[in-house]
C-alpha positions as CSV (number, residue, x, y, z in Angstrom):
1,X,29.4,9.8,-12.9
2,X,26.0,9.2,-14.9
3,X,25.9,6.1,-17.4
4,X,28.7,5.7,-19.9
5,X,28.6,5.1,-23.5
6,X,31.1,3.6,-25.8
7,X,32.5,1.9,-28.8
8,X,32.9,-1.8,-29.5
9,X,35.1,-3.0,-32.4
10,X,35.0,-6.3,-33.5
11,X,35.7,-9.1,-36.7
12,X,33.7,-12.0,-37.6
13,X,35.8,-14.7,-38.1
14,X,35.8,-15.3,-42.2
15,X,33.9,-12.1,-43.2
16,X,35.3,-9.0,-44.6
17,X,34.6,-6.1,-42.1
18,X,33.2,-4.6,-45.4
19,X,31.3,-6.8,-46.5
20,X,29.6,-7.5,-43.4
21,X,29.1,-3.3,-42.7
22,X,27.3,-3.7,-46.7
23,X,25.2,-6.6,-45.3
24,X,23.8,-5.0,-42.3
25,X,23.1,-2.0,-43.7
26,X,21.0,-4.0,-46.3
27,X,19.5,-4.8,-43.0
28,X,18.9,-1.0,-41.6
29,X,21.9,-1.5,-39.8
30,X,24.2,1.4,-39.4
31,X,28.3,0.9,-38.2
32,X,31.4,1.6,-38.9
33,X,34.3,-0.5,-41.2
34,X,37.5,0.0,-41.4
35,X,40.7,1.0,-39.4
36,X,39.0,3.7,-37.6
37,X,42.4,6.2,-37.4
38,X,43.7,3.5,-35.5
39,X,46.4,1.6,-38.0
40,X,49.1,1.3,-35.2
41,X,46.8,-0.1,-33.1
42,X,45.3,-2.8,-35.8
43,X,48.6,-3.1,-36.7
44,X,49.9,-4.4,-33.8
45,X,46.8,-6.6,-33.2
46,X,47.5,-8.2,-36.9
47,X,44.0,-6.9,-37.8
48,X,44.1,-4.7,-40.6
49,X,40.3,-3.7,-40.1
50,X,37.4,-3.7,-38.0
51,X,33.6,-3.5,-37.9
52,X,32.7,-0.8,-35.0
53,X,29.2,-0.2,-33.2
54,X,28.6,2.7,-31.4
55,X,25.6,2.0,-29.2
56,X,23.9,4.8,-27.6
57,X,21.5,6.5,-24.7
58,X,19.1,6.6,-27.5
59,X,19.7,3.0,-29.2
60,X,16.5,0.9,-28.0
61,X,16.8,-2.6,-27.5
62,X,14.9,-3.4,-30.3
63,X,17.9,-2.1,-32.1
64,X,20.2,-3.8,-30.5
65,X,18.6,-7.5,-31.2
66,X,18.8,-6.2,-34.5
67,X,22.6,-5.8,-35.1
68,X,22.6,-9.4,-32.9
69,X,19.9,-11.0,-35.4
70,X,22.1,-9.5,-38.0
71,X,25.7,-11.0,-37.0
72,X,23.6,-14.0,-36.3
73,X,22.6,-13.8,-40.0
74,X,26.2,-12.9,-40.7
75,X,27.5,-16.0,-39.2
76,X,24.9,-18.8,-39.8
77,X,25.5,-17.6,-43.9
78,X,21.4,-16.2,-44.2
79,X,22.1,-12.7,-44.9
């Protein structure tokens, strides 16, 4: 099989998954909030919501360092 692509849901410890999806996209930053049709799941996990990314063939890396520069922002409280 070729390359695979895929999802990656996450949290950032002390952040709202919808407030930090309204910060990135302050940012240019697209991605998803929310449970994602996936309540049992999250419900088991004790996470009621998640931030999800859905990186791409067509996603340069320019891109990606700027979801990363963004959580950076996220975390380090410079958004």
């Amino acid at each position: 099989t070729g390359p695979r692509e895929g999802c990656l849901a996450f949290t950032v410890d002390g952040v709202e998954p919808f407030d930090a999806a309204a910060l990135l996209d302050q940012l240019g930053i697209a991605l998803r909030s929310g449970n994602h049709c996936a309540q049992p799941l999250h419900g088991a996990l004790g996470v009621p919501n998640t931030l999800r990314v859905s990186p791409a063939f067509y996603n340069t890396f320019g891109e990606i360092d700027a979801l990363a520069e963004g959580l950076r922002r996220i975390l380090t409280g410079k958004s």
